[in-house]
SEZA-608214 format. One record per atom (N, C-alpha, C): residue number from 1; residue in one letter; atom name; x, y, z. Coordinates in pm, whole numbers. Layout:
<sites>
SITE   n res atom      x      y      z
SITE NUM   A   CA      X      Y      Z
...
</sites>
This chain:
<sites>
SITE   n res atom      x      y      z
SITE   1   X    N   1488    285   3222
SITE   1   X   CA   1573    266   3106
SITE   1   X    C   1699    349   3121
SITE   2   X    N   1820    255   3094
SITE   2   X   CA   1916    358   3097
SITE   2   X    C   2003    345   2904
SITE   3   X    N   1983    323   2844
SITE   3   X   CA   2036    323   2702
SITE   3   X    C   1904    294   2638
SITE   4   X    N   1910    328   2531
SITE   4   X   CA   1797    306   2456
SITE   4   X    C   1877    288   2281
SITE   5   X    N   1828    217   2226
SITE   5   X   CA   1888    220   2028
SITE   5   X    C   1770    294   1942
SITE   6   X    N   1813    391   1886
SITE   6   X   CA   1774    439   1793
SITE   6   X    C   1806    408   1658
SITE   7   X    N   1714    311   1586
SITE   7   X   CA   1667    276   1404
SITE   7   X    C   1647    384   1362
SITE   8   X    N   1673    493   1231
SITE   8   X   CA   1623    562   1198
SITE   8   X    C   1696    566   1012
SITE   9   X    N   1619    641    972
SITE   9   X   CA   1729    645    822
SITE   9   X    C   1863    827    859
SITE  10   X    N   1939    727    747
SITE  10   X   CA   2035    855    698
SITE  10   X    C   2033    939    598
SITE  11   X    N   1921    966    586
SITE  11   X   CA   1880   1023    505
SITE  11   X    C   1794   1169    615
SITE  12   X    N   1692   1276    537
SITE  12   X   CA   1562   1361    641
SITE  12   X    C   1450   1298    628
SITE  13   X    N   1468   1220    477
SITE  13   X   CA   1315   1249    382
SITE  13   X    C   1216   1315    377
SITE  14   X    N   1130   1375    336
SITE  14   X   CA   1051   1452    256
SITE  14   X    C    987   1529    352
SITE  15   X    N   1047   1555    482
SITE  15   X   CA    951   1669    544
SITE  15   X    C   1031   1726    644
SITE  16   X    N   1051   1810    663
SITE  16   X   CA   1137   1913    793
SITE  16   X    C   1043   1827    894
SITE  17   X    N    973   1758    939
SITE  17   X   CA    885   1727   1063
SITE  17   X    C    993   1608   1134
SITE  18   X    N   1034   1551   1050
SITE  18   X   CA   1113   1398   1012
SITE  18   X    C   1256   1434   1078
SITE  19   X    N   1307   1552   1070
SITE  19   X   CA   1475   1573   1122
SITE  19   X    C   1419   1676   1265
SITE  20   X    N   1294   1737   1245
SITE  20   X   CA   1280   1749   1397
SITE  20   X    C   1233   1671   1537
SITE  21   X    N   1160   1598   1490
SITE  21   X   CA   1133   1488   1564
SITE  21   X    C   1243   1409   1604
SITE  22   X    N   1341   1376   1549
SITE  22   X   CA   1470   1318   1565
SITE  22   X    C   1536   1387   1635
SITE  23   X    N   1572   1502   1625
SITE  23   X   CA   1638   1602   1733
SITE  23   X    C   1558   1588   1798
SITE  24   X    N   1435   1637   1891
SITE  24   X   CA   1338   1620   1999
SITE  24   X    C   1373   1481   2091
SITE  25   X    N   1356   1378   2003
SITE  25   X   CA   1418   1234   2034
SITE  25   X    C   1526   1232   2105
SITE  26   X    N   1662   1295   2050
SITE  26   X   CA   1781   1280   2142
SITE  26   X    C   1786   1390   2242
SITE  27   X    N   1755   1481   2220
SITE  27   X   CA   1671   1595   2306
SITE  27   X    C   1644   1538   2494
SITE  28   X    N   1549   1464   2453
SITE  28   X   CA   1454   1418   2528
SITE  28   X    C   1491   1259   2617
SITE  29   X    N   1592   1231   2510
SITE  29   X   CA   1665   1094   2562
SITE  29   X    C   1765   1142   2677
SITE  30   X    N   1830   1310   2654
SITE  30   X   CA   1962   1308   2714
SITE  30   X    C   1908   1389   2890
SITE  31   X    N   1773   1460   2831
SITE  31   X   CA   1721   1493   2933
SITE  31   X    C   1657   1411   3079
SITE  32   X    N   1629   1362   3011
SITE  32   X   CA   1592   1220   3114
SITE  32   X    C   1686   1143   3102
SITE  33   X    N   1840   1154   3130
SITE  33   X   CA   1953   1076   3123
SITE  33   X    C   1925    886   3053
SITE  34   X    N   1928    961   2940
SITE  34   X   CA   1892    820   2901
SITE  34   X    C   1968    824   2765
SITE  35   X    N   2122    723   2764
SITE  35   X   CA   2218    725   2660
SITE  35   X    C   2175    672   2513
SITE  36   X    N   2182    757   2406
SITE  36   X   CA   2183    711   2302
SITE  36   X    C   2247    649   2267
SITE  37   X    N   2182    511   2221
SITE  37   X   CA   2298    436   2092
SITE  37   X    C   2209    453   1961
SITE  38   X    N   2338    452   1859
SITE  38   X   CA   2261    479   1734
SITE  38   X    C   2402    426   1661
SITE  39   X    N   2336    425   1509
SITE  39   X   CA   2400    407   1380
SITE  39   X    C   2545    482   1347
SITE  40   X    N   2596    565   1460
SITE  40   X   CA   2712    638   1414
SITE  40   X    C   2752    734   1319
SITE  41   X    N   2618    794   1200
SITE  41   X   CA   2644    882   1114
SITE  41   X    C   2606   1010   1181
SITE  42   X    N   2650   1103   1101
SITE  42   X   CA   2636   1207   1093
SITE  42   X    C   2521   1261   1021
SITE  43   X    N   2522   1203    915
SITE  43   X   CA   2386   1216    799
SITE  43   X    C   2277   1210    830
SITE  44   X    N   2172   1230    797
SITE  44   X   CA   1999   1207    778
SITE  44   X    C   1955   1242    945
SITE  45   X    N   1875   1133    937
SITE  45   X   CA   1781   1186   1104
SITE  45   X    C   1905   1084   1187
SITE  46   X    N   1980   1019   1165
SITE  46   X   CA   2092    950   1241
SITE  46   X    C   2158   1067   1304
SITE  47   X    N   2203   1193   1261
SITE  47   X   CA   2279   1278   1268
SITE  47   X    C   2214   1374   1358
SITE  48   X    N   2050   1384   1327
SITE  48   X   CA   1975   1452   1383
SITE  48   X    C   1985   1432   1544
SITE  49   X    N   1907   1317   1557
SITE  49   X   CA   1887   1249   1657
SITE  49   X    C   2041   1229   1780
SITE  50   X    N   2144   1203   1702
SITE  50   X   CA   2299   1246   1772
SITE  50   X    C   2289   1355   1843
SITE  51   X    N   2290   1458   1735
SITE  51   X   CA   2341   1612   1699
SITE  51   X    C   2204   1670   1930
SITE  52   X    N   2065   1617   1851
SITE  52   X   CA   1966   1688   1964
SITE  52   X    C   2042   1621   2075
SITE  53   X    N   2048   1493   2129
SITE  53   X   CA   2140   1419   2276
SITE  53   X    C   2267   1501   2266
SITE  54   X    N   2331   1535   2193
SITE  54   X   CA   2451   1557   2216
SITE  54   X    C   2473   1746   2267
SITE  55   X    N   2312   1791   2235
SITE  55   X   CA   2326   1941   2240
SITE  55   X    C   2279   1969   2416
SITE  56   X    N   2248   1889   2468
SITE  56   X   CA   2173   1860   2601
SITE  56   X    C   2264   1793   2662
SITE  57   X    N   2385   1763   2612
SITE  57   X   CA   2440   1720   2688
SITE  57   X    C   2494   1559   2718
SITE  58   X    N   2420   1535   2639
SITE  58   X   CA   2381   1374   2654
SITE  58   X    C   2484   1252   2637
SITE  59   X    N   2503   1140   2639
SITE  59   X   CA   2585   1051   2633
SITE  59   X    C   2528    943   2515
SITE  60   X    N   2661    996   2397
SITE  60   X   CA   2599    956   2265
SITE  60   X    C   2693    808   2182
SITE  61   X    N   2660    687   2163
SITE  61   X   CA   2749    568   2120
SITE  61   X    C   2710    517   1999
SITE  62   X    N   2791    565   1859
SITE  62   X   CA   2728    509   1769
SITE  62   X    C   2777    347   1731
SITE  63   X    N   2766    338   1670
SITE  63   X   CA   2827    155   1614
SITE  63   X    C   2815    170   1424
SITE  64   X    N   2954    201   1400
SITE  64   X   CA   2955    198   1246
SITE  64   X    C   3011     92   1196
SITE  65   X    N   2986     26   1071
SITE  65   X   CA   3063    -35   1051
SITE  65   X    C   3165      8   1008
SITE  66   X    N   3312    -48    917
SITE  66   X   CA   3388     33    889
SITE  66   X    C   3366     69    758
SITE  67   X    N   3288     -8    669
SITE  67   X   CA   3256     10    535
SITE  67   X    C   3163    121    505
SITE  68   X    N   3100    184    564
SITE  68   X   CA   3049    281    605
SITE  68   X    C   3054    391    660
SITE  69   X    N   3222    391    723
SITE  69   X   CA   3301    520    771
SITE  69   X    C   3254    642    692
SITE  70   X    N   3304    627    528
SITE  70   X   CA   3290    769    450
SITE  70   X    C   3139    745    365
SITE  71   X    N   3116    670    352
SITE  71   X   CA   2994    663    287
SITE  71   X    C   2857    739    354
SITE  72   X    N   2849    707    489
SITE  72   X   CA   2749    763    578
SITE  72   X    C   2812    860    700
SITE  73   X    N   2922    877    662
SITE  73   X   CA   3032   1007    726
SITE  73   X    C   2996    976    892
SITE  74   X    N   3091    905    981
SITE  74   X   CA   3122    905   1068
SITE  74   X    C   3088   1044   1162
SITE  75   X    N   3021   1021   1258
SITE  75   X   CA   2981   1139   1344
SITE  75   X    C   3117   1168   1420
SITE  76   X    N   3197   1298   1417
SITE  76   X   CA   3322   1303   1508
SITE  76   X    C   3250   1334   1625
SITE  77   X    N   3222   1379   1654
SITE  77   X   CA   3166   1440   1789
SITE  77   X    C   3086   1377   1940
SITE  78   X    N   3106   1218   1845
SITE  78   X   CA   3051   1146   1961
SITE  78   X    C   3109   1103   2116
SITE  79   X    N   3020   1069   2219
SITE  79   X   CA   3084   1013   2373
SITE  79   X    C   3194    925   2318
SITE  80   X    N   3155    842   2225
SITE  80   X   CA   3229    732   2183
SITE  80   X    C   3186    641   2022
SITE  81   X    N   3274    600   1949
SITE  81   X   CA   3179    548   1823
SITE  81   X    C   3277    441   1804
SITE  82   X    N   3190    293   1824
SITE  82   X   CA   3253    193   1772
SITE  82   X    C   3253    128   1606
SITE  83   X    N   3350     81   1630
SITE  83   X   CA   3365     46   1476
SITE  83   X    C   3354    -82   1496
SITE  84   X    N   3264   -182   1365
SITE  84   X   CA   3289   -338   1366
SITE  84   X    C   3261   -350   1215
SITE  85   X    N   3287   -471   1214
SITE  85   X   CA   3352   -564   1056
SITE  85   X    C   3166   -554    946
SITE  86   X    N   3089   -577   1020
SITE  86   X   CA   2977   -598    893
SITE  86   X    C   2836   -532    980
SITE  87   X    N   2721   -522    892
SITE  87   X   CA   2566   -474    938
SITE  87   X    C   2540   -563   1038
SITE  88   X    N   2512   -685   1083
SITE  88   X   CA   2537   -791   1155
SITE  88   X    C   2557   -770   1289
SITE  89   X    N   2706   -736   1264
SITE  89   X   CA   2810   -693   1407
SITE  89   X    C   2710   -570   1466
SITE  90   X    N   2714   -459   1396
SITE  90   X   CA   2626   -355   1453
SITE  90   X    C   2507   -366   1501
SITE  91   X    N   2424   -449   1469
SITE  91   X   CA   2296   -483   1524
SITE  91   X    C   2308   -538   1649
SITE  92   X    N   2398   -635   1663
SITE  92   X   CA   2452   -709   1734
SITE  92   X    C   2506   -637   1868
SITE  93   X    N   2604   -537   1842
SITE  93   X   CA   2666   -442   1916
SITE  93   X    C   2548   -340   2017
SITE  94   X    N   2435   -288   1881
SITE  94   X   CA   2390   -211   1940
SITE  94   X    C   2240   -261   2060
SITE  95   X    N   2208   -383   2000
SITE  95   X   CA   2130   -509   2132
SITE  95   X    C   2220   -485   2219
SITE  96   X    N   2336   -523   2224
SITE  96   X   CA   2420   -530   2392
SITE  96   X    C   2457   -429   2440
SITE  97   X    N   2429   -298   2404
SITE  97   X   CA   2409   -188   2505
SITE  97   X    C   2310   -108   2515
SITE  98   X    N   2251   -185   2465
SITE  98   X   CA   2070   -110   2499
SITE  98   X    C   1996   -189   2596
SITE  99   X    N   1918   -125   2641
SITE  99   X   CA   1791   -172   2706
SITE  99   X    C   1613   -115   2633
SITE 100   X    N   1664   -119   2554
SITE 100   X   CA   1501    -58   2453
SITE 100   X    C   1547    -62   2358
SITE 101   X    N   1451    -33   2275
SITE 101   X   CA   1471     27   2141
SITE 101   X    C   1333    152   2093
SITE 102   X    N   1352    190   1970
SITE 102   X   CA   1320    320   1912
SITE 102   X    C   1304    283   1792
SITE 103   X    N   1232    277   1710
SITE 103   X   CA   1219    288   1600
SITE 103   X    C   1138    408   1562
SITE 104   X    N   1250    501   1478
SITE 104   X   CA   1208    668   1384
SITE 104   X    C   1179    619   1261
SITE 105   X    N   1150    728   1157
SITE 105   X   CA   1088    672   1004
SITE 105   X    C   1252    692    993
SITE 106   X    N   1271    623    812
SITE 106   X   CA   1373    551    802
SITE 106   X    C   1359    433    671
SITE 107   X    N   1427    394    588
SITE 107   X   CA   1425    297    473
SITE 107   X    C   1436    132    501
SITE 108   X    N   1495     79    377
SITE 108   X   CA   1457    -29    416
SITE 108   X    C   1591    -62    532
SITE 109   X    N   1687    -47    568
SITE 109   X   CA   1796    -53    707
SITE 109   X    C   1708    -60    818
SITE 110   X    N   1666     31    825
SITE 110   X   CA   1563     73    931
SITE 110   X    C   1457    -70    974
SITE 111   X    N   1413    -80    874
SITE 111   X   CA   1263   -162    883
SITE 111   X    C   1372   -287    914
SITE 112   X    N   1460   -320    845
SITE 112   X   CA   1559   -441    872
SITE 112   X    C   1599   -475   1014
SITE 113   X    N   1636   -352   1058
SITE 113   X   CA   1646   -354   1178
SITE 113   X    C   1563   -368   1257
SITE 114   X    N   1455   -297   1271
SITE 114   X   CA   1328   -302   1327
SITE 114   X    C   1267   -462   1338
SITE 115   X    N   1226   -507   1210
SITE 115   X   CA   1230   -669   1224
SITE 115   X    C   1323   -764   1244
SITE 116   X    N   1474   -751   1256
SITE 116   X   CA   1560   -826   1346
SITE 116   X    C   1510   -817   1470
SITE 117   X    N   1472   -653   1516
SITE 117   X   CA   1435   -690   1684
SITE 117   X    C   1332   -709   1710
SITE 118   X    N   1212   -702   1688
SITE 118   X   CA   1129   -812   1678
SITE 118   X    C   1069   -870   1693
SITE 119   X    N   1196   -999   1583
SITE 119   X   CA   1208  -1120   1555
SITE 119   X    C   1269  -1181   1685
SITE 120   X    N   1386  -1112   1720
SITE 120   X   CA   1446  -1162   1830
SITE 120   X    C   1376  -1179   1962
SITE 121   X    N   1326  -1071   1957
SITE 121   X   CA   1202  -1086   2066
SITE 121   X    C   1122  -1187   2065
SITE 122   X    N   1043  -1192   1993
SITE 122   X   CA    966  -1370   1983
SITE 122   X    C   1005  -1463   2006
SITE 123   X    N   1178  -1475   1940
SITE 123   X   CA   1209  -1564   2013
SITE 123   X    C   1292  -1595   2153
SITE 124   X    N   1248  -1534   2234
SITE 124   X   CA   1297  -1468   2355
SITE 124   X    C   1406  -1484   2370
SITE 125   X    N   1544  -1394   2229
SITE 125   X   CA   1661  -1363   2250
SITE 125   X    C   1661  -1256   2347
SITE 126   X    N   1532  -1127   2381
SITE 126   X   CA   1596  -1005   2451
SITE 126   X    C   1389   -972   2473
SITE 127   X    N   1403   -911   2586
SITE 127   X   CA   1289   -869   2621
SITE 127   X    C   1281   -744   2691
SITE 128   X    N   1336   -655   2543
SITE 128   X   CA   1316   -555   2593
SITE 128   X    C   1218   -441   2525
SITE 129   X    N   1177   -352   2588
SITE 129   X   CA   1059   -255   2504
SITE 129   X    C   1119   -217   2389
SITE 130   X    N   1018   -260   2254
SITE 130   X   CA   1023   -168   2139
SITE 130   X    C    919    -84   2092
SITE 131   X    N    978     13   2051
SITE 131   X   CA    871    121   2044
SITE 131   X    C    892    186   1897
SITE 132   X    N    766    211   1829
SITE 132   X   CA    760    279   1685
SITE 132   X    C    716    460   1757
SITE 133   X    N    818    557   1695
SITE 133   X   CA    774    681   1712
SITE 133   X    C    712    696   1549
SITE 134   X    N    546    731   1535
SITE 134   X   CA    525    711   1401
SITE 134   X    C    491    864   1389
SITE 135   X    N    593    894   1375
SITE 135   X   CA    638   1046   1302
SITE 135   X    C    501   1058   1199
SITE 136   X    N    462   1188   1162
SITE 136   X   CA    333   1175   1096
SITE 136   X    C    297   1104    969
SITE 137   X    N    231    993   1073
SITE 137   X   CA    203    874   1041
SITE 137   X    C    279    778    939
SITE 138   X    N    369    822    949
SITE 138   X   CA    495    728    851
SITE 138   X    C    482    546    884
SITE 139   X    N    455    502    990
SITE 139   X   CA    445    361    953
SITE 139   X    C    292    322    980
SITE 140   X    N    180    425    893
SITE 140   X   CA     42    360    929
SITE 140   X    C     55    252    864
SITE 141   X    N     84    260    725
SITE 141   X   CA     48    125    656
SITE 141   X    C    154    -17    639
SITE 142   X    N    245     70    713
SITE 142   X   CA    336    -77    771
SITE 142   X    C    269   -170    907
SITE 143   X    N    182    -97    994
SITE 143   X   CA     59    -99   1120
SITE 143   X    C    -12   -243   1049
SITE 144   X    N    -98   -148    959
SITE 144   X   CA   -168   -216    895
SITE 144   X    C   -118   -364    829
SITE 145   X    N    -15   -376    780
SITE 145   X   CA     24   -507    704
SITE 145   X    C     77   -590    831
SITE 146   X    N     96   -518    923
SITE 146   X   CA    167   -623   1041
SITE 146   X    C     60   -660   1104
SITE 147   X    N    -93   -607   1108
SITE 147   X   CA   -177   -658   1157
SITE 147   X    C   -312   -767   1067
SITE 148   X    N   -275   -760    918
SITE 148   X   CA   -339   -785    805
SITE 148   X    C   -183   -987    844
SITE 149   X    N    -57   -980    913
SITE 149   X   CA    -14  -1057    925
SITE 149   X    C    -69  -1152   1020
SITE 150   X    N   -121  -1146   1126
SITE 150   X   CA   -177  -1154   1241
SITE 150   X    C   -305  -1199   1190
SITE 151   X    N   -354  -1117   1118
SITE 151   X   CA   -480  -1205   1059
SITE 151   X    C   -515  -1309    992
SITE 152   X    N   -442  -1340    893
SITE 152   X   CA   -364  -1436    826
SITE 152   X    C   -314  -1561    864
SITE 153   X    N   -309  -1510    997
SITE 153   X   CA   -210  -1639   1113
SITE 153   X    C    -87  -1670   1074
SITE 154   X    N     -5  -1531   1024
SITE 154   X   CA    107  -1592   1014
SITE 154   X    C    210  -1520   1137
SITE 155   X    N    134  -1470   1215
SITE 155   X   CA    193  -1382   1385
SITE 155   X    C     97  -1379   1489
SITE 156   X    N    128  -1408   1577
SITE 156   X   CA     48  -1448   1710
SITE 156   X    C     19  -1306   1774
SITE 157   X    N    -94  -1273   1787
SITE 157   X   CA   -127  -1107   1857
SITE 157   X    C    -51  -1122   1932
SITE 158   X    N      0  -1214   2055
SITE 158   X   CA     63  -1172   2138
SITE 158   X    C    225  -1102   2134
SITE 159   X    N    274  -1160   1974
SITE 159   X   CA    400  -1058   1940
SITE 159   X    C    353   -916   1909
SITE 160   X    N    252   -898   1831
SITE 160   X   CA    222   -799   1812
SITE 160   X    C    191   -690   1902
SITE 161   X    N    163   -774   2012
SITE 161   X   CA    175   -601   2107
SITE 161   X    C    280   -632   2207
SITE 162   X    N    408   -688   2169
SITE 162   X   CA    532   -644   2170
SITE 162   X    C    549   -486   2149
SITE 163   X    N    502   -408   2021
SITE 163   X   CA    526   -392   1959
SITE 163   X    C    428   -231   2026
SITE 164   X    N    517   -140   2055
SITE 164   X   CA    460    -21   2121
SITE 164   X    C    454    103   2046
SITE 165   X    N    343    220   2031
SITE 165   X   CA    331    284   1915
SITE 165   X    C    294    417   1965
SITE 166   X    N    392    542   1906
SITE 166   X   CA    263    630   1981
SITE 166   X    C    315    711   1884
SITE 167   X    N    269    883   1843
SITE 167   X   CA    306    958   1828
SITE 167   X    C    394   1036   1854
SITE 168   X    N    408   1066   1996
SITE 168   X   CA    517   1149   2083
SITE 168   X    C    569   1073   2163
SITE 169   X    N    662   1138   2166
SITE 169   X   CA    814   1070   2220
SITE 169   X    C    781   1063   2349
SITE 170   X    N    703   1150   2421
SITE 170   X   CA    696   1133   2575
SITE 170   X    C    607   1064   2653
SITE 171   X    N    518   1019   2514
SITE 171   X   CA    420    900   2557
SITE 171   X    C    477    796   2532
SITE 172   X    N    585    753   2443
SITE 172   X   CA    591    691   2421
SITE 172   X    C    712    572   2518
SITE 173   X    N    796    707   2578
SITE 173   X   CA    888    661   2665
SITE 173   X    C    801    601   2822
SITE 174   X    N    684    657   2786
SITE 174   X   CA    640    659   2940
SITE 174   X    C    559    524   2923
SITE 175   X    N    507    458   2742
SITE 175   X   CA    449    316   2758
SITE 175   X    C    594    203   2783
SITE 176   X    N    686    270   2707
SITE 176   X   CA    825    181   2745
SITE 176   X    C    905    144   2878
</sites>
């Protein structure tokens, strides 16, 4: 892997575990030369996750939109931060310079994102590894409903283990 996208919220939420894990994340991305792309803020575990790649050294590309410049405060400090017209474009942007993805805990953006890619995956727009870091245990019971989907028959197991899961970041790079 040489780029990877990081989903995460802009926000910490409710636990110091949540903005360290995110630093560890870019940490660990820049150490094993492996370029972050992300959301372009400064804020929440977005900022985190920057802030750890960028302290190591790392090669950091966010994708903001522009409506979002001051709202989710533009990271100055990045390798590089593109700007485009809508949420859309950025998703869009940040598929074409990745080769993975990452999904950190995070709101509903996050999960949006997370199921754009996928979705896309199934339908073999991009085949590339996605991976849930489930920070303590933040998406068990999202696990659960995606596999309560599957049961249901409304998802084929075989998307579902698309769909790569671990605790730590260094297992998790190493199932990706």
């Amino acid at each position: 892997m040489k780029s990877t996208v990081v989903f995460c919220g802009a926000s910490f939420g409710s636990s110091e575990i949540f903005k360290t894990q995110a630093e560890l994340v870019g940490r660990t991305l820049a150490k094993k030369d492996i370029q972050l792309i992300y959301g372009g803020a400064v804020t929440g575990l977005m900022g985190a996750v920057a802030n750890g790649a960028l302290q190591e050294g790392g090669t950091v590309v966010g994708v903001l939109p522009y409506f979002l410049k001051t709202r989710e405060i533009a990271h100055e400090g990045l390798t590089e931060l593109v700007f485009v017209d809508t949420m859309h474009e950025r998703k869009t942007k940040m598929n074409d310079l990745c080769d993975s993805i990452i999904v950190l805990p995070g709101g509903f953006g996050t999960l949006e994102e997370f199921f754009e890619m996928i979705t896309w995956s199934t339908l073999g727009l991009h085949k590339k590894p996605i991976g849930i870091l489930n920070v303590d245990g933040f998406y068990d019971e999202l696990l659960l409903f995606i596999n309560k989907m599957v049961q249901k028959g409304f998802v084929q197991q075989v998307y579902l283990e698309l769909v790569l899961i671990s605790y730590n970041i260094e297992e998790l790079l190493d199932k990706m």
